[in-house]
KEVOMAR-292302 format. One record per residue: z, x, y of N, C-alpha, C in turn. Coordinates in pm, whole numbers, padded with zeros to 5 digits. Atoms other than C-alpha are relative to their C-alpha. Example, Ala and Ser with C-alpha at 12.3 -4.5 7.8 and 13.67 -1.06 7.14 Angstrom:
REM KEVOMAR-292302
ZAVO,n.up,n.east,n.north,ca.up,ca.east,ca.north,c.up,c.east,c.north
ZAVO,00000,00089,-00119,00780,01230,-00450,00000,00090,00120
ZAVO,-00006,-00082,-00119,00714,01367,-00106,00073,-00077,00109
REM end
This chain:
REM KEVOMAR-292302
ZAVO,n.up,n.east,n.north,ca.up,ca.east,ca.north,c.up,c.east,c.north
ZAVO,00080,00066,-00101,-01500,11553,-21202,00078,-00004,00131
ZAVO,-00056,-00007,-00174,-01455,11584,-20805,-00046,-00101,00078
ZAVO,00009,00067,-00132,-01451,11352,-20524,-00003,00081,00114
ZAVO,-00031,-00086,-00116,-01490,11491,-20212,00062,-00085,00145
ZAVO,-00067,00075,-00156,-01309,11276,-19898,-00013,00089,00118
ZAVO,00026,00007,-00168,-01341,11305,-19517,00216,00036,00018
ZAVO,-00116,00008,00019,-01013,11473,-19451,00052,-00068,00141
ZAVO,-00107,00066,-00085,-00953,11268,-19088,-00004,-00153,-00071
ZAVO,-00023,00176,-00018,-01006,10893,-19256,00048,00050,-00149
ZAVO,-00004,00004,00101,-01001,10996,-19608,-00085,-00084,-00071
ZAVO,00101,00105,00082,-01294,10766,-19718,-00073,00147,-00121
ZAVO,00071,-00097,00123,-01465,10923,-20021,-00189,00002,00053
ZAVO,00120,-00021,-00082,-01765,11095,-19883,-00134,00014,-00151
ZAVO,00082,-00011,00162,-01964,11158,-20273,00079,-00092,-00088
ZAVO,-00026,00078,00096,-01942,10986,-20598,00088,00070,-00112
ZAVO,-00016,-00070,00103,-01790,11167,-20912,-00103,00115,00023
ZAVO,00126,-00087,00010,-01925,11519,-20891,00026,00079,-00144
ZAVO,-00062,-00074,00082,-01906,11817,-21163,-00036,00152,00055
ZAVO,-00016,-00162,-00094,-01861,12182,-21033,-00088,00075,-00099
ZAVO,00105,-00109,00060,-02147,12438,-21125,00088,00113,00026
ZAVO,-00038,-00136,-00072,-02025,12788,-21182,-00049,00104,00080
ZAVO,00059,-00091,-00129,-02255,12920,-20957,-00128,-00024,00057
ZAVO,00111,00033,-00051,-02530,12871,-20727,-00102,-00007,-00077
ZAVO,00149,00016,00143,-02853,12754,-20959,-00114,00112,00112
ZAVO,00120,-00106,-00046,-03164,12977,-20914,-00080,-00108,00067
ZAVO,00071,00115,-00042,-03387,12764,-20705,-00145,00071,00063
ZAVO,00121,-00064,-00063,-03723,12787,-20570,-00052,-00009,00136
ZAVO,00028,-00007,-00116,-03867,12909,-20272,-00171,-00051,00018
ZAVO,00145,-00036,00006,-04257,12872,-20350,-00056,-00136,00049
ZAVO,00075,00105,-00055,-04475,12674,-20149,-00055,-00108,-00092
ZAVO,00032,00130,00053,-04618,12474,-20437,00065,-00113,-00001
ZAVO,-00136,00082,00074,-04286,12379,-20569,00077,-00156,00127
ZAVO,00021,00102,-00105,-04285,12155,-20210,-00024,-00157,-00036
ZAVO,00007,00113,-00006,-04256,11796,-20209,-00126,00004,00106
ZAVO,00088,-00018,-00073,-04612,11698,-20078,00003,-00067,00118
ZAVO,-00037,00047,-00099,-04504,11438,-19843,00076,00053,00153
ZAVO,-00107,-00042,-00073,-04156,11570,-19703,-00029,00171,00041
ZAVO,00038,-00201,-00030,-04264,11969,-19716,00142,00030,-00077
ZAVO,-00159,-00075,00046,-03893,11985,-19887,-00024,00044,-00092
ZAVO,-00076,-00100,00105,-03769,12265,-20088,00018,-00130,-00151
ZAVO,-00049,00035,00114,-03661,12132,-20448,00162,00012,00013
ZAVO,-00111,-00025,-00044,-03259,12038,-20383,00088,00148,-00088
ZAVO,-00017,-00078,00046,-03121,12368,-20441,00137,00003,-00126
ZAVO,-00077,-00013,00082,-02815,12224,-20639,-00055,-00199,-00073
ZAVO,00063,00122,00009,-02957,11894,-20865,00159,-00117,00009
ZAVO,-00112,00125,-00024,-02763,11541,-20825,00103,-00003,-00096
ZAVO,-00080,00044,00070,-02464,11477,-20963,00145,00154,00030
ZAVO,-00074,-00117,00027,-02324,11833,-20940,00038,00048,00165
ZAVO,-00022,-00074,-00106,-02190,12087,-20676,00093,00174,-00015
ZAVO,-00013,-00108,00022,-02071,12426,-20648,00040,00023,00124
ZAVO,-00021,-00058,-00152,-01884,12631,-20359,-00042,00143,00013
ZAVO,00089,-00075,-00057,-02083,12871,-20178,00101,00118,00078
ZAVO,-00116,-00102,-00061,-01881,13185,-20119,-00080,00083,00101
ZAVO,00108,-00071,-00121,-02192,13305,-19871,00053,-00065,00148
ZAVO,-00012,00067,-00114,-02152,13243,-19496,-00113,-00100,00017
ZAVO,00142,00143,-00018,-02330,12906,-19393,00039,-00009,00135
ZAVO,00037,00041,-00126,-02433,12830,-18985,00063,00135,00059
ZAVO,-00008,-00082,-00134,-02315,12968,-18678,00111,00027,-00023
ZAVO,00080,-00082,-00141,-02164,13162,-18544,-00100,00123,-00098
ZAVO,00078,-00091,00046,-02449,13437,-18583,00005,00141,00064
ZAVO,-00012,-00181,-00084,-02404,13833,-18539,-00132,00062,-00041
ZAVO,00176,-00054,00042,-02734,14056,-18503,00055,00102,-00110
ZAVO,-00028,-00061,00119,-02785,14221,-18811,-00025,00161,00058
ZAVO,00035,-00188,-00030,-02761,14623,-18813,-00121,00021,-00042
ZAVO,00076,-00031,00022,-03060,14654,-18979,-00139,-00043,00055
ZAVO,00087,00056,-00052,-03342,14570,-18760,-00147,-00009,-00024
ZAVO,00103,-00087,00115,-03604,14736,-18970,-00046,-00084,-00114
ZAVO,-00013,00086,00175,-03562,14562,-19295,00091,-00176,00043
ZAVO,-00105,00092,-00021,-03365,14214,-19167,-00018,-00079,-00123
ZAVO,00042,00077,00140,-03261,13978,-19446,00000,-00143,00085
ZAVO,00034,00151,-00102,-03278,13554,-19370,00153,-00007,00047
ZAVO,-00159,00042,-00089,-03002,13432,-19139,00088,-00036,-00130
ZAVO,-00123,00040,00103,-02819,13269,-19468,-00089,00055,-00119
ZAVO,00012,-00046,00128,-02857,13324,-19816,-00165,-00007,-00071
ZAVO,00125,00074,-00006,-03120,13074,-19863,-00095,-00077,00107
ZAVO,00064,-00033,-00160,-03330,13069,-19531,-00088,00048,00041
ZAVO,00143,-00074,-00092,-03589,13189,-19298,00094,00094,00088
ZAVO,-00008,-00145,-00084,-03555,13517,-19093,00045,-00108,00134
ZAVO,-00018,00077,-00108,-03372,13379,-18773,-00026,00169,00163
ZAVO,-00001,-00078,-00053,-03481,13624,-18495,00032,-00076,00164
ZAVO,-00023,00040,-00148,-03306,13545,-18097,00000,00135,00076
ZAVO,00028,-00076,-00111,-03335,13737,-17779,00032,00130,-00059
ZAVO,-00044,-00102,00064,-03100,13969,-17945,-00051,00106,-00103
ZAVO,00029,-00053,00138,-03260,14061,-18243,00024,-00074,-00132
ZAVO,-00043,00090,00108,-03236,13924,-18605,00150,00014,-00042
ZAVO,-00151,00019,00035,-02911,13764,-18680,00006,-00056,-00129
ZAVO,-00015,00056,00118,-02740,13674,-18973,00133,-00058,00000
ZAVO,-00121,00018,00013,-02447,13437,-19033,00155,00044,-00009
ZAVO,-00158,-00013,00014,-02098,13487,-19019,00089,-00116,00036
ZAVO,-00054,00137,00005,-02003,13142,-19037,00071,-00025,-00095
ZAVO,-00151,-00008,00083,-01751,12981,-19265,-00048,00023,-00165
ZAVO,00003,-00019,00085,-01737,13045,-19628,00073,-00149,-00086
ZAVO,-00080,00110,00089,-01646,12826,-19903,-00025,-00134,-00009
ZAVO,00073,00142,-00006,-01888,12518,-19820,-00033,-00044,-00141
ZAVO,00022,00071,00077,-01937,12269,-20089,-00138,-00053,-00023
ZAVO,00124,00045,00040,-02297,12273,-20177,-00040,-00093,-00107
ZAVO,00029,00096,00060,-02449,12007,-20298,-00164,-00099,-00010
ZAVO,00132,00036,-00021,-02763,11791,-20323,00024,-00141,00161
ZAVO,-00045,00114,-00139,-02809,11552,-19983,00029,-00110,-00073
ZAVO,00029,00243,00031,-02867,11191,-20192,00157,00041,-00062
ZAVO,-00159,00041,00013,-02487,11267,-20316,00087,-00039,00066
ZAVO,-00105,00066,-00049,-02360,11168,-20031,-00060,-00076,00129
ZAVO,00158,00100,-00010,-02598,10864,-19928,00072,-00039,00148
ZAVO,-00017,00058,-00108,-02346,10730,-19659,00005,00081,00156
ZAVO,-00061,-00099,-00128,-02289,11049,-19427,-00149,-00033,00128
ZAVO,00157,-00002,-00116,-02541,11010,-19066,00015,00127,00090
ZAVO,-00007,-00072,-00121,-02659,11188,-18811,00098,00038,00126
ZAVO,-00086,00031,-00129,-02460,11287,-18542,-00068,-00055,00110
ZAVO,00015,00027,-00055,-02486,11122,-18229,-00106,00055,00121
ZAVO,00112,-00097,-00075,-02826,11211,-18047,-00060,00109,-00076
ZAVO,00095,-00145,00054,-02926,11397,-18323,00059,00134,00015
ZAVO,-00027,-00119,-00031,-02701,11664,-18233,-00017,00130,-00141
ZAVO,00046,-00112,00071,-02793,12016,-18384,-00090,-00032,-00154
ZAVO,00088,00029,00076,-03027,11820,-18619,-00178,00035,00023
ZAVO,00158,-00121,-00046,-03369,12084,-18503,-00039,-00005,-00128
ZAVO,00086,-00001,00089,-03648,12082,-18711,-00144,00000,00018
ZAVO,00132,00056,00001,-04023,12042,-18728,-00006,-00115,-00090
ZAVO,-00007,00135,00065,-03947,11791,-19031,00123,-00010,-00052
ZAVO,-00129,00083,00010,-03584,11776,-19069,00068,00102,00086
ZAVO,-00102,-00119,-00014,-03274,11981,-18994,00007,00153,-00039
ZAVO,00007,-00163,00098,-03270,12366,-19039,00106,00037,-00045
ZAVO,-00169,-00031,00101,-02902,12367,-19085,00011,00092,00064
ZAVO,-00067,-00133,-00057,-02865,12688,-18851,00110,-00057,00142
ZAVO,-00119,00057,-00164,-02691,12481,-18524,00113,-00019,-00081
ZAVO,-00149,-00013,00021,-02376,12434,-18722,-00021,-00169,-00101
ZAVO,-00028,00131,00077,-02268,12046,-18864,-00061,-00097,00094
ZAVO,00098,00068,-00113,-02514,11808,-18793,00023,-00150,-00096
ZAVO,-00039,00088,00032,-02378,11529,-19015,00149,-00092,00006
ZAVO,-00148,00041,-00051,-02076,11264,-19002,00006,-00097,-00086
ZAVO,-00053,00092,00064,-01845,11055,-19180,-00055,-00170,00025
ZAVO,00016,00143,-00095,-01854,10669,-19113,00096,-00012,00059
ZAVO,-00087,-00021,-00144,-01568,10721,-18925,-00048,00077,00139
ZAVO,00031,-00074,-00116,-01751,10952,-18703,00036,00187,00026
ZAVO,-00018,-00152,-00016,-01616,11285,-18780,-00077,00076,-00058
ZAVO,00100,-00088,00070,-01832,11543,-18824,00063,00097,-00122
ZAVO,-00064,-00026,00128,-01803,11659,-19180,-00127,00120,-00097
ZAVO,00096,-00047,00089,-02135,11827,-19315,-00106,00067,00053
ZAVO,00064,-00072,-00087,-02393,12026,-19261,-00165,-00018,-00087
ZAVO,00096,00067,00110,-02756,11891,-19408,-00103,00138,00056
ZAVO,00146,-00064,-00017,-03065,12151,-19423,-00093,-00085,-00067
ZAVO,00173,00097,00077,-03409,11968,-19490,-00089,00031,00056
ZAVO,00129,-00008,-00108,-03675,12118,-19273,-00101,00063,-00115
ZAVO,00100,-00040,00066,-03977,12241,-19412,-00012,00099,-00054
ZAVO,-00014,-00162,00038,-03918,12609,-19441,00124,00066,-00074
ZAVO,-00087,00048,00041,-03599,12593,-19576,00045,00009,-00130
ZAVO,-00059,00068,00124,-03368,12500,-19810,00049,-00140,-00031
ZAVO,00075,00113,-00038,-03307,12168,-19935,00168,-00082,-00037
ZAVO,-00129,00006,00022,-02925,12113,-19951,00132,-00045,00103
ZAVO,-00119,00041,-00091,-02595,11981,-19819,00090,00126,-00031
ZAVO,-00122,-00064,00012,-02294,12162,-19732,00131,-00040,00111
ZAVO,-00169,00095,-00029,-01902,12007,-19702,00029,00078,00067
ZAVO,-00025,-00131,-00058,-01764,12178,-19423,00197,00023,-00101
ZAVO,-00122,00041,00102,-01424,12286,-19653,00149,-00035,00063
ZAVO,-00080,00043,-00150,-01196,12196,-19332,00012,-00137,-00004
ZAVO,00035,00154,-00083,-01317,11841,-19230,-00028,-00062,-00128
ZAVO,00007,00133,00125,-01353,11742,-19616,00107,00091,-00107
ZAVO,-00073,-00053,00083,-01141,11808,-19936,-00049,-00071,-00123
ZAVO,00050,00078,00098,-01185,11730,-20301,00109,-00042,-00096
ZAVO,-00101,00083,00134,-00972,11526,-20567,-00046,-00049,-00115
ZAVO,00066,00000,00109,-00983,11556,-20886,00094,-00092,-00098
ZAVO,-00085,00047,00087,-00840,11345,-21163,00028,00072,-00112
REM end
């Protein structure tokens, strides 16, 4: 079992987790939608977590293939800018997880890079924060989406007994 801490205060940012060996299959299908929220089904369920050896956020390079593009991240919508469709090359090694595991983290200040029609898309970069204030996480919840947290593996660490 893992803890994960805030590595500038060190407060414990989750509860007891247990490490998945690999990303769960999850669903994309419109039914499978929460009818309220429009959310995805959390792509990793509570209690658990897993690290994500895919690139997650920004920065974004246009993809070579302009023809065929795949989604900006793994699990995602097609991100198309001025440029053309891009696809991540952001950091690796994020700590995916379900959001309600880590109940205390907020918004950043003004909402920063928290875009959405009904939540966060998770493509502006880390849009969550410690209760100290340091930004630590990176929440997707928007409608189109996926429905997941991710630790940035920098600004948090995990301890295990």
């Amino acid at each position: 079992m893992t803890v994960f801490l805030c590595s500038k205060c060190g407060t414990a940012i989750t509860p007891e987790l247990a490490e998945l060996a690999a990303v769960p299959n999850f669903s994309d299908d419109e039914r499978d939608r929460d009818k309220e929220t429009r959310r995805a089904p959390s792509t990793v369920p509570r209690g658990r977590y897993v690290i994500d050896s895919e690139p997650w956020g920004p920065p974004y390079v246009v993809q070579d293939d302009q023809e065929d593009p795949k989604p900006a991240q793994t699990r995602g919508p097609l991100v198309c800018r001025e440029e053309g469709f891009v696809i991540s090359a952001g950091v690796q090694g994020t700590v995916l997880m379900h959001p309600e595991d880590a109940p205390d983290l907020r918004p950043l200040p003004n909402w920063e890079n928290s875009t959405g029609c009904c939540g966060p898309t998770g493509k502006e970069g880390l849009n969550r924060a410690c209760p100290c204030g340091a930004a630590v996480a990176t929440l997707a919840a928007d409608c189109f989406g996926p429905y997941e947290l991710h630790l940035d593996p920098v600004r948090t660490y995990g301890f295990s007994q």
